[in-house]
Each structure stands twice: as C-alpha cells, then as structure tokens.
C-alpha positions in Angstrom: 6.3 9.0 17.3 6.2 12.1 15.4 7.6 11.8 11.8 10.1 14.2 12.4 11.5 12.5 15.2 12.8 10.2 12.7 14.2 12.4 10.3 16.5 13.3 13.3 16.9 9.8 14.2 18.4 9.5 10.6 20.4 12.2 9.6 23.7 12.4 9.4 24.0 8.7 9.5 26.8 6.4 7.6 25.1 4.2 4.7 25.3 1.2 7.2 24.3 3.2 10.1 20.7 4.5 8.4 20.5 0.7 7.3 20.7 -0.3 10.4 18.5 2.2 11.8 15.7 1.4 9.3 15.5 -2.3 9.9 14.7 -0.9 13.5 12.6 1.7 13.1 10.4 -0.7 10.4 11.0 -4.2 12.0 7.1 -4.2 13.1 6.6 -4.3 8.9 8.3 -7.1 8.6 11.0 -5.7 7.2 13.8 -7.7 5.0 17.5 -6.7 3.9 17.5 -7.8 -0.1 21.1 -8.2 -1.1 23.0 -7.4 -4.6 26.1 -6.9 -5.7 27.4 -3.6 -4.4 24.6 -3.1 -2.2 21.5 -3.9 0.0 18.0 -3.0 -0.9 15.1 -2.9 2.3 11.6 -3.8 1.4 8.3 -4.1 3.1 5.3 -6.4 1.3 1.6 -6.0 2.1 -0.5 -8.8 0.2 -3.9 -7.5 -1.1 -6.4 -9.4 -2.4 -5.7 -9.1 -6.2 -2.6 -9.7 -7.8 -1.7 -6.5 -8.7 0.9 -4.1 -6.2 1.4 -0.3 -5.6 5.2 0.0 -5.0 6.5 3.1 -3.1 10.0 4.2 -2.9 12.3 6.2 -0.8 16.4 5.6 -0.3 18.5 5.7 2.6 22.2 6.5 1.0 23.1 10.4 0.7 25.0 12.0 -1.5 29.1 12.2 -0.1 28.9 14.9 2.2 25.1 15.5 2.9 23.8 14.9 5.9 20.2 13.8 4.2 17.5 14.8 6.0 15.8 15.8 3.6 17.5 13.9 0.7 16.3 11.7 1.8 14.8 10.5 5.6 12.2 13.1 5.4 10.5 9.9 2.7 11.8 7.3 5.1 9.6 8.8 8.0 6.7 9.7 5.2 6.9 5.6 4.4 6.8 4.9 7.9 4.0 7.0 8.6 2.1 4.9 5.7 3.0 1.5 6.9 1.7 2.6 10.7 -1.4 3.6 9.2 -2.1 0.6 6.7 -0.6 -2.2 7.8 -3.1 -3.3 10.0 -6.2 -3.0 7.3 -6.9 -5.2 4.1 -6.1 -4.0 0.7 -7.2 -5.1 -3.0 -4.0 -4.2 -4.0 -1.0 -4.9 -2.4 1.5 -2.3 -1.3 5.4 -2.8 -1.5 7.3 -0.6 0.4 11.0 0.1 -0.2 13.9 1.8 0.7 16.5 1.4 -2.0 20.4 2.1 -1.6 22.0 4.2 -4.0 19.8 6.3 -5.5 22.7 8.4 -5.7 24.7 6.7 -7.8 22.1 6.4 -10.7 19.6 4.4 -9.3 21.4 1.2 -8.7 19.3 0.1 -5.5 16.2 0.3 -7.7 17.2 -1.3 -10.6 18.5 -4.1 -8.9 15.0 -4.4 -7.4 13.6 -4.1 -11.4 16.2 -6.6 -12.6 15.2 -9.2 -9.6 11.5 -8.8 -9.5 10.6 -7.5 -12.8 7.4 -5.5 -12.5 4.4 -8.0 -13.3 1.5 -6.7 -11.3 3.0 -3.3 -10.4 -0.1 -0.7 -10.8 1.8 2.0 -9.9 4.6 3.6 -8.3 5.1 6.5 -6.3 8.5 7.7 -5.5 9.3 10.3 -2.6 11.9 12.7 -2.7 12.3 15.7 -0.4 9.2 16.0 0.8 9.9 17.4 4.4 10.0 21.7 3.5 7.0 23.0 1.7 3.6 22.9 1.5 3.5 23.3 -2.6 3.4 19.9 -4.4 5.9 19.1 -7.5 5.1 15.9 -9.8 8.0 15.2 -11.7 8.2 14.2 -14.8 5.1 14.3 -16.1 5.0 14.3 -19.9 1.3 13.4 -19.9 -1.8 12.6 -17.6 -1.3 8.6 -16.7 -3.8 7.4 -14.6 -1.6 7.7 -11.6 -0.7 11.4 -12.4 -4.8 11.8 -12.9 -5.0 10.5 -9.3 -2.6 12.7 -7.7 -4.0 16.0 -9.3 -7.8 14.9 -7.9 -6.0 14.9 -4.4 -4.7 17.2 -4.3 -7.7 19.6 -5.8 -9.5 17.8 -3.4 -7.0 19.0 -0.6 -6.9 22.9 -2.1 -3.2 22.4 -2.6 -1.4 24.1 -4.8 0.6 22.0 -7.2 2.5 22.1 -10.8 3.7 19.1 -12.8 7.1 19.1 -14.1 8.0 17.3 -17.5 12.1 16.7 -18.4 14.1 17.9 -15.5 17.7 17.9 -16.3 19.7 18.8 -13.0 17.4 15.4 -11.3 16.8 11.9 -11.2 15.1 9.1 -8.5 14.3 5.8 -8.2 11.2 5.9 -10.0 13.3 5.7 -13.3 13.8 1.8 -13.4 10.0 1.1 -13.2 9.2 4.1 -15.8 11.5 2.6 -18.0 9.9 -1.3 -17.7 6.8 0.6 -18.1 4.9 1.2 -15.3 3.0 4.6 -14.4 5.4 6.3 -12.0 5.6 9.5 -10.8 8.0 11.5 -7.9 6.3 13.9 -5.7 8.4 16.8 -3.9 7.0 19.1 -1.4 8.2 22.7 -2.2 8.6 26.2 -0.1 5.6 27.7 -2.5 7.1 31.1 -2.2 10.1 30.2 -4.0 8.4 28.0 -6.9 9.2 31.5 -9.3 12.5 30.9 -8.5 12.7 27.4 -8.5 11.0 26.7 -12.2 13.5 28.0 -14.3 16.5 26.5 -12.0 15.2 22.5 -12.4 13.6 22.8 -16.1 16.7 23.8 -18.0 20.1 22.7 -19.5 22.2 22.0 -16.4 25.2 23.7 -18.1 23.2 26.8 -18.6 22.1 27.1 -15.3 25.6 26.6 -14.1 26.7 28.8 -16.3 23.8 31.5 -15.3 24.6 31.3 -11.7 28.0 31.4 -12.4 27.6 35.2 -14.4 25.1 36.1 -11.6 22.3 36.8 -13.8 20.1 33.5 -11.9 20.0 32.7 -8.1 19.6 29.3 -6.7 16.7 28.9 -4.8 17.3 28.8 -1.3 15.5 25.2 -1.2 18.4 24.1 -3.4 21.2 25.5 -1.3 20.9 22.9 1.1 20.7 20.4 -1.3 23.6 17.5 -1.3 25.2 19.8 1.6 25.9 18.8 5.0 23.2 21.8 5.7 20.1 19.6 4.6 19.8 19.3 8.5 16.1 18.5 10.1 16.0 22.0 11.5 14.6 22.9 8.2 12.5 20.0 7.9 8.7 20.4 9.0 6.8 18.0 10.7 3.4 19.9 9.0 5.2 19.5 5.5 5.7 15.3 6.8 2.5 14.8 7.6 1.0 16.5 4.2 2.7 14.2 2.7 2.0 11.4 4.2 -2.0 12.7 4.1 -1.7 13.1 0.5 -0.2 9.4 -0.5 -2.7 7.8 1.5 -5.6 9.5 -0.3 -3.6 9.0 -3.5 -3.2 5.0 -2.1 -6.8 4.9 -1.7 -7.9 5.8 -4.6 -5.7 3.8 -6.7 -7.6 0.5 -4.3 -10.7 1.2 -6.6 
C-alpha cells in the first residue's frame, strides 16, 4: 500500500471516523484504544531488549473545519510506513508508537499519555507534523544540540538534505510538548516546499500578532504552504507520496541510530 493511499483513506474523516479507520489500518501492530476523560489515545508497543523506549507521535483529530491530510494523516501513513518496516525485526530499544487525539486542543491526547505513563525509559521522542509537501526538513524547536537533534542533523547530512532548525515558534505547537516538558529529548520534524523556506522563516519565528498584523497591512505574505493550513484545502492532492516516503526514510535512519 502506498503511503499516500492512506492519506486519502483519512482525510476528511470525523474524529471517530479516522479512529476507527486507524485501528484498521494498524490492527496488524497490535493496536490498542487508551481511554481518558474527554478523549481516546491509540498506541502501538514494540519491546526491545533494554528497558529504555523511543516514542513517536502523530494525531488523528483536525482542526474544526480542516480536512487534515496533511495536519495531520500525512504522519499517520509516515507511522505506518515505520511499523510495516520494523515490526517484524528486534530492537535494543523499544519503540512506542502513537496516535494521540487532540493535539488541537493543546495537546490533551499527549498529556494524558504523560500523566498515565510518565516517561521512565523514554530515550527519545520524535513527533511528526506535516510532513507530506516538501522535500526541505524543519526541526522545531531546537534551542540547542540534544543528542536526538545531533542524530537528526547526521541523517540528514548523510542524506544531502537540506534542512534548518527552528528554536521558539510562536504561531505552533505539537504533541512533543508534554514529553519536553517531563524532560525527555524531543524534537518535531516538518517537511517543507524548499522554495518557499524565504518566505516561510519570518512567518513561523515571530510574534503571532505582528505577523497578523503584517499580513493584515500587506507588507508580509503567507506562504503558500500555510494557506492550506487548518483549511478544508489541506486535501491529499497536494500531498506527495515522494515527500512520505522521505520521511519515513529519514526516521528510520534517525531510529537506527538512536539503537546504538
């Protein structure tokens, strides 16, 4: 199945509907429904041989209104790629895989997961968000170089491809903030159009009120990666199965790495 098929499987989908469709497309994983108060949580575990865990998140709730395939199935089929290629081989570290509800309101889905599992063992965490339009790699927020962060730059040198890390973003926020926050090395990596990264710099690194206020006088444009954004236009015609599959490419050298 090509990764893109399942962007187009979930797009568009109600909350319940993309649950549903998950446990489906990831029942072969073992796939479980973890249930909290206004929401339910699905997650995949891989034992390794140590004690220790690489967790790696996407989410299957959309913003009100967007259809979400970049936002965010285009990380659902990226996971699924991942398990297909792992599950079947042994790991010194395990890998958790989830697929948190509401990311978009603040993260709840993942900090419920925090709250209930606290984050003993957890080496890392890689968080995907729009990663299905680009061939330009963002990391996001990187303040300094953590180990993981150190990882992901030798892929992708290793790989030729062009990437920037981001520090304080103010327009964004994911699911890797819960684990950051109890103190695990996280990162979020978005695949970007690289011909609009000029354009897209200044739009994500300052004051949200000044860029609204920019755009609103004219005198800045929003990127036209961002004009799809939590609009019923982030459709899977825009989404590249090329731009899936570099992603999926690069977590699993990033994955293999971190097994060392």
């Amino acid at each position: 199945m090509k990764l893109l098929d399942i962007v187009k499987r979930l797009e568009g989908l109600s909350r319940q509907d993309a649950r549903e469709t998950c446990m489906k497309l990831f029942r072969q994983f073992h796939i479980v429904e973890e249930h909290y108060r206004t929401g339910v949580n699905l997650v995949m575990r891989k034992p390794g041989t140590s004690k220790q865990q690489i967790v790696i998140g996407a989410h299957y709730d959309t913003f009100p209104g967007c259809t979400g395939a970049n936002d965010d199935a285009s990380a659902i089929a990226v996971l699924h790629g991942i398990a297909t290629t792992l599950w079947k081989k042994k790991l010194k570290h395990g890998l958790t895989l989830c697929i948190f509800d509401e990311e978009e309101r603040d993260c709840i889905g993942s900090r419920a997961y925090v709250w209930k599992h606290g984050v003993d063992g957890v080496k890392a965490m890689i968080d995907l968000e729009l990663v299905g339009n680009g061939q330009f790699v963002g990391l996001w927020p990187v303040h300094n170089e953590t180990p993981l962060v150190h990882t992901f730059t030798n892929v992708l040198k290793k790989r030729k491809v062009h990437y920037e890390t981001a520090g304080a973003i103010p327009l964004f926020y994911a699911d890797y903030v819960p684990f950051r926050n109890a103190g695990v090395d996280s990162v979020c990596m978005t695949l970007l159009p690289e011909k609009e990264t000029n354009l897209i710099r200044p739009f994500v690194t300052q004051n949200k009120y000044l860029v609204a206020l920019k755009v609103a006088l004219g005198v800045m444009k929003i990127p036209p990666f961002f004009q799809t954004y939590h609009t019923k236009k982030d459709t899977s015609d825009k989404i590249s199965e090329k731009s899936l599959q570099l992603a999926k490419k690069i977590v699993l050298d990033v994955l293999q790495a971190l097994q060392k």
